[in-house]
C-alpha positions as CSV (number, residue, x, y, z in Angstrom):
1,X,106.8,107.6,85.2
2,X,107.7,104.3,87.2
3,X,108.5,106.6,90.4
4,X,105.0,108.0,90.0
5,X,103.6,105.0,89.7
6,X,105.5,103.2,92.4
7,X,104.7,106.5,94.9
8,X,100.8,105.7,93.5
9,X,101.1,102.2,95.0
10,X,102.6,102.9,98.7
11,X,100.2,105.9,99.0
12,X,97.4,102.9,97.8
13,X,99.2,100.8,100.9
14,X,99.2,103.0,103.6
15,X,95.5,104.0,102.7
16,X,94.5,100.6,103.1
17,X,96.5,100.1,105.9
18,X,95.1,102.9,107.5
19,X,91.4,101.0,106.7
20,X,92.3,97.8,107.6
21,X,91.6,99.2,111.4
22,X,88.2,100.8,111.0
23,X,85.0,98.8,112.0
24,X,82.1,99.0,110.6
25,X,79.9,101.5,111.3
26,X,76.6,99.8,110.7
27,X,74.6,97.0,109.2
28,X,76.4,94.9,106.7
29,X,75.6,93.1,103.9
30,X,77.1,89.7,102.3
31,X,79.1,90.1,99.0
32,X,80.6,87.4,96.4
33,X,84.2,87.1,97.2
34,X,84.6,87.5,93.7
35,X,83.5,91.5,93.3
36,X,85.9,92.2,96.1
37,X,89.2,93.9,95.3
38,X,90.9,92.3,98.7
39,X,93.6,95.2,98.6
40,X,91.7,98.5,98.0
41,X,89.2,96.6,100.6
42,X,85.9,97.4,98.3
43,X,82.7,96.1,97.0
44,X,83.1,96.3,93.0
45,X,80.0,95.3,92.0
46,X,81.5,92.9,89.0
47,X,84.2,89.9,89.1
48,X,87.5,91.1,89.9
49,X,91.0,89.5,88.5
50,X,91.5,86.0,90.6
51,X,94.6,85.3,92.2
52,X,95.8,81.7,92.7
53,X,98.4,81.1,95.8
54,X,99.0,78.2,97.5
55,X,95.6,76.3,96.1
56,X,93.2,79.5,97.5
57,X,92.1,82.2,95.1
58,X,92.1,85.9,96.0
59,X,90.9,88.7,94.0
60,X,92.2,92.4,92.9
61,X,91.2,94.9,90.6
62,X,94.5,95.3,88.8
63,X,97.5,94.4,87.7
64,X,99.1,96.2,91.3
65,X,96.6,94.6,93.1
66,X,97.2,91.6,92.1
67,X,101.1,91.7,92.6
68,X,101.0,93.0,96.1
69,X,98.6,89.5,96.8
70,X,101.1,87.6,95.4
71,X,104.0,89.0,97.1
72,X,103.2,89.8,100.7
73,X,101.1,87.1,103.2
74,X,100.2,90.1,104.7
75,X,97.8,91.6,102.3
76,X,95.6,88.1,101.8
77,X,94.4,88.1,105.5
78,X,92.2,90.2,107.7
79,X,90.8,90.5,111.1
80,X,87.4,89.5,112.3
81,X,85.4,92.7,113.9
82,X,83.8,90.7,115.8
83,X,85.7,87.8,116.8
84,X,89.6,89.5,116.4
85,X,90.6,86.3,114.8
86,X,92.9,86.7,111.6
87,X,91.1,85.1,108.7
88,X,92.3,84.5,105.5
89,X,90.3,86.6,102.7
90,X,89.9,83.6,100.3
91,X,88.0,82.0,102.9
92,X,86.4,84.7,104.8
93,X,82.7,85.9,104.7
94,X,82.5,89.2,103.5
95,X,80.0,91.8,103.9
96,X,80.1,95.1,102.7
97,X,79.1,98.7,104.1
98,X,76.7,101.0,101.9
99,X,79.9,102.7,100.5
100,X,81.7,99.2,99.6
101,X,84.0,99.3,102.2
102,X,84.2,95.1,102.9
103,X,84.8,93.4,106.3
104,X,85.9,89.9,106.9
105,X,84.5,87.3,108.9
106,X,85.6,84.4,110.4
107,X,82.0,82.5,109.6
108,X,78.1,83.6,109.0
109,X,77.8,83.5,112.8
110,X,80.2,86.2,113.5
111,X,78.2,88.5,110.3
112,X,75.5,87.7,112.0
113,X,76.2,88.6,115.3
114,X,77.5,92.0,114.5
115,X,74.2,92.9,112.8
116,X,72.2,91.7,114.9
117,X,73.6,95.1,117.0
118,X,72.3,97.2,114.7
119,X,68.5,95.5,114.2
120,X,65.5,97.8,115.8
């Protein structure tokens, strides 16, 4: 059972990892930080489980999700679309796709600038 679950997990880590590299492929829209699981990268659409490191809070959707914040630096920061700037998820502006697939920005400019691509 815990080799299942453990094999659940990396396949859960190399899907997101995977992810992490897409951009977005249209308008996005600004979510609360707090309906984000920050590992599985998606939109929730309720408060997720928050994290407290280092005085930031992250959030996950699980008990996993909420060890692999804790554990690995890694997994708490993301890079700007538009800008290619790390930024730390706790901070970030996050805006989601139609699916729930999140992106993190560096600041409301950089959201901003890549919708304005996508206005008629």
């Amino acid at each position: 059972m815990r080799k299942a679950i453990a094999l659940s997990f990396v396949i859960l880590l190399v899907a997101t990892a995977a992810f992490a590299q897409e951009k977005p492929s249209g308008k996005l829209t600004k979510v609360e930080t707090k309906t984000v699981c920050m590992i599985n990268e998606h939109a929730m659409g309720k408060d997720q489980i928050p994290i407290e490191i280092d005085g930031r809070t992250y959030y996950g959707c699980c008990d996993m999700c909420k060890k692999a914040l804790a554990a690995d630096a890694t997994k708490r920061v993301a890079i700007d679309p538009v800008s290619g700037k790390q930024v730390d998820k706790a901070t970030a502006v996050i805006a989601a796709q139609e699916d729930g697939r999140v992106f993190y920005f560096e600041n409301e400019e950089s959201l901003a600038k890549h919708n304005k691509q996508f206005e008629k």
